[in-house]
C-alpha positions as CSV (number, residue, x, y, z in Angstrom):
1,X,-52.9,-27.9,62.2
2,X,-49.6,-29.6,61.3
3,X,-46.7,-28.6,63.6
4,X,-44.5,-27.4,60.7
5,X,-47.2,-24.8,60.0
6,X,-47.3,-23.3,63.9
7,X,-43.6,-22.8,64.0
8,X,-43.9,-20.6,60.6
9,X,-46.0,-17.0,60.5
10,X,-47.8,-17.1,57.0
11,X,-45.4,-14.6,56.1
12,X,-42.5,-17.2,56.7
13,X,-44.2,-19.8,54.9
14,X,-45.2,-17.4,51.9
15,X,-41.5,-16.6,51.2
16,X,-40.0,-19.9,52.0
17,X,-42.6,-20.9,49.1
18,X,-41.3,-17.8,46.8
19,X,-37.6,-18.9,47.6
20,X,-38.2,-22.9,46.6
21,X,-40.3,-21.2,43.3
22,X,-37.8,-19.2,42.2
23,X,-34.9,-21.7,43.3
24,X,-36.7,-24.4,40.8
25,X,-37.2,-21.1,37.9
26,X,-33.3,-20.9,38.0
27,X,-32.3,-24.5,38.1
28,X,-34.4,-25.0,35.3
29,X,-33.7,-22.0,33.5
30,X,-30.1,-23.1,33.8
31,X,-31.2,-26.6,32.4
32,X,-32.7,-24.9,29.4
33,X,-29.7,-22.2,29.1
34,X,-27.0,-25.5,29.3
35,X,-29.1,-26.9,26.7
36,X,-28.9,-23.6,24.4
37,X,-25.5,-23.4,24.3
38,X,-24.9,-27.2,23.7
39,X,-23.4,-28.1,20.3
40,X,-26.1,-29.5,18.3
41,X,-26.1,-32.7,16.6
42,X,-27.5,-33.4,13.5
43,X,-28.0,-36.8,11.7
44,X,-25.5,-37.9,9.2
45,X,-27.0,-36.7,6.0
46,X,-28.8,-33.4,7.1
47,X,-26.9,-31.3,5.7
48,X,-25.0,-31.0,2.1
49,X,-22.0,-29.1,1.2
50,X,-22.7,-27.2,-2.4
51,X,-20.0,-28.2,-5.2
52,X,-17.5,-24.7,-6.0
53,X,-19.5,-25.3,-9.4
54,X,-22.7,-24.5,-7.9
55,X,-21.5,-21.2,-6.0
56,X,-20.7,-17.6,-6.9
57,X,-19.3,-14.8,-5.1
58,X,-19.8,-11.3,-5.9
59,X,-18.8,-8.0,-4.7
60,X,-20.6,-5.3,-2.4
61,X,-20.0,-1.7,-1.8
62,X,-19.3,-1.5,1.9
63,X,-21.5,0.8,3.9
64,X,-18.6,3.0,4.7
65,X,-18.3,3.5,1.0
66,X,-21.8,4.2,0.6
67,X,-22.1,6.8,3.3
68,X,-18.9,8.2,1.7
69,X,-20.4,8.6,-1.9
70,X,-24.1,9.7,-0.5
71,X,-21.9,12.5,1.2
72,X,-20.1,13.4,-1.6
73,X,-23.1,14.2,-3.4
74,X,-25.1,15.7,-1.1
75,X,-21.6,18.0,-0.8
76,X,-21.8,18.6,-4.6
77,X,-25.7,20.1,-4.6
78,X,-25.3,21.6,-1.4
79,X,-22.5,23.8,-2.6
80,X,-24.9,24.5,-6.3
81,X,-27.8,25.8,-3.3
82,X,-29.8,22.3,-4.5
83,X,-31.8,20.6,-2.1
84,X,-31.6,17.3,-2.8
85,X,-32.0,13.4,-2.0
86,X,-29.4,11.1,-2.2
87,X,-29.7,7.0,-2.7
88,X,-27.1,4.2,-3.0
89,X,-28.3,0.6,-3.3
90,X,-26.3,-2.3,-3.6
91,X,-26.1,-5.0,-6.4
92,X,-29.8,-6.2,-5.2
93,X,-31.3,-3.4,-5.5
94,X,-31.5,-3.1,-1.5
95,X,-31.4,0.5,0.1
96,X,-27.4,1.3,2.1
97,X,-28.0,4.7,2.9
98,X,-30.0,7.0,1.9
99,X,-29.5,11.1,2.9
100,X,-31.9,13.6,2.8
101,X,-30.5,17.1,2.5
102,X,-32.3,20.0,4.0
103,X,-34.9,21.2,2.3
104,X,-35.5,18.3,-0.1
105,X,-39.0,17.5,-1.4
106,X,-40.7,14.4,-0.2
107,X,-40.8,13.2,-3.9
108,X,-37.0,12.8,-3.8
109,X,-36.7,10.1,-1.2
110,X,-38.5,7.8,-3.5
111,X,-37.5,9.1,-6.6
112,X,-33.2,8.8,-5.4
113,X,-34.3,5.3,-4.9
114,X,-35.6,4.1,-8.0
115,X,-33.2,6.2,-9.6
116,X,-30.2,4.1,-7.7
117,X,-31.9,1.0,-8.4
118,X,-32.7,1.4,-12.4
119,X,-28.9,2.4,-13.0
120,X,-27.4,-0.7,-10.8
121,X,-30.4,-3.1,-13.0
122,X,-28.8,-1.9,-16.4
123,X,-24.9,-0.8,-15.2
124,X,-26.2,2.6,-17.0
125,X,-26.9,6.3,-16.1
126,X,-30.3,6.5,-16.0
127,X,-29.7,9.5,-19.0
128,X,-28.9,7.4,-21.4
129,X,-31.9,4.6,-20.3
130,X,-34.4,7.4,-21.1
131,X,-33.1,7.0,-24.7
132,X,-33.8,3.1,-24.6
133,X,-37.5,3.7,-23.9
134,X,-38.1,5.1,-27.3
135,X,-37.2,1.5,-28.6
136,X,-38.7,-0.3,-25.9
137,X,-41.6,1.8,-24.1
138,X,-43.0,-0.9,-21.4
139,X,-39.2,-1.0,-19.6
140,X,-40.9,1.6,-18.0
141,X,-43.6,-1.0,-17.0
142,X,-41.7,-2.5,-14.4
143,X,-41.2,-1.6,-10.9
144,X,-39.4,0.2,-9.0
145,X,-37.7,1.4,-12.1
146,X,-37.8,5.3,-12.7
147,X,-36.3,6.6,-15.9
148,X,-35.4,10.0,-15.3
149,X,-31.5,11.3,-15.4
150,X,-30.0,11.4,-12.2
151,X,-29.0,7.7,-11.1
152,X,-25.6,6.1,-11.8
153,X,-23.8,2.7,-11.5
154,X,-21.1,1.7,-9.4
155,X,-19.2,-1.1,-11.3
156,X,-16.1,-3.1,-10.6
157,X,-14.4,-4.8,-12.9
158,X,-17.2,-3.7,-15.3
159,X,-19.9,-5.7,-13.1
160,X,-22.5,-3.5,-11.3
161,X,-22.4,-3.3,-7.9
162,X,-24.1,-0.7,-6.3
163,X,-26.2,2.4,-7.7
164,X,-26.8,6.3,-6.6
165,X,-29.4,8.2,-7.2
166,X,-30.1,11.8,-6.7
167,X,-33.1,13.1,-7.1
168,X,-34.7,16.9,-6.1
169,X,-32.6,19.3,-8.5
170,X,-34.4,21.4,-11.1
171,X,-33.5,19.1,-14.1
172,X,-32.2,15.3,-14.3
173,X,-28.8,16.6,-15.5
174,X,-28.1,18.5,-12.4
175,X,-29.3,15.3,-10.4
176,X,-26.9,12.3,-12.7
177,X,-24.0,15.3,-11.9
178,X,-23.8,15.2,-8.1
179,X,-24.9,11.4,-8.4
180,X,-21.6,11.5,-10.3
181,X,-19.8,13.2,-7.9
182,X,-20.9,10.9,-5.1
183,X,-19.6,7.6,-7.4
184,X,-16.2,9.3,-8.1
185,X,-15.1,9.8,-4.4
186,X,-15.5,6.0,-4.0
187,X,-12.2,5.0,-3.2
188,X,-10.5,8.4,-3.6
């Protein structure tokens, strides 16, 4: 038996081999966490900078706005005893927030959403869309679109930027009046 081994138990050896395994982990962990946090270099012509030409910015509702106007309108059923859904999308079409008041139907989550996203696609309450499909009939055709009254578009300086739809009331002009309600107390 090599002397190094008699003057060492097998428990001694055991965690003086854990200590040098974990002691190599950490130095290269460290080697691998300096490395992480380096600056990285990239060759000359890797990346581009986009001409102003080719750029555009745009404007965004701001998800304390959002949560303010979905508030509002949940507010405005609650106090008319509705029980009701509430959407607001952004300029995309993409879901902020949406609130679910007590007692709402599980139709109205989707249908607050579709609602919100057809009015921010046209910069039109969804009301007077309804009218459009009796020209065009296949607008109806394509998705995510719903056009029933209740959905509304947020617009600054006459450019849509976010949508609310409410959807759960007992008719569409109930639902376009709290979504109403919700896109007036922006900014109030």
């Amino acid at each position: 038996m090599n002397p190094v081994h008699k003057k060492f138990s097998r428990r001694a050896r055991v965690a003086t081999g854990g200590a040098v395994l974990a002691v190599v982990a950490l130095a290269g962990f460290g080697a691998v966490n300096a490395n992480a946090s380096a600056p990285a270099t990239t060759s000359a012509g890797a990346t581009s900078a986009a001409p102003a030409r080719a750029t555009t910015t745009s404007t965004h509702l701001t998800i304390d706005a959002a949560t303010e106007a979905a508030q509002a309108a949940l507010d405005a059923a609650e106090k008319e005893n509705q029980r009701v859904t509430v959407a607001v999308v952004d300029r995309n079409g993409n879901t902020i927030v949406t609130l679910r008041g007590d007692g709402a139907g599980p139709q109205s989550y989707e249908s607050a959403e579709r609602k919100a996203f057809t009015a921010v696609s046209w910069n039109a309450p969804t009301s007077q869309l309804t009218e459009r499909l009796q020209q065009a009939p296949t607008l109806k055709d394509i998705p995510g679109t719903l056009f029933l009254a209740g959905g509304v578009p947020v617009a600054a300086g006459n450019a849509p930027i976010a949508g609310i739809g409410v959807a759960g009331a007992p008719s569409g002009t109930l639902d376009e009046k709290f979504a109403q309600a919700g896109a007036q107390a922006i900014g109030r």
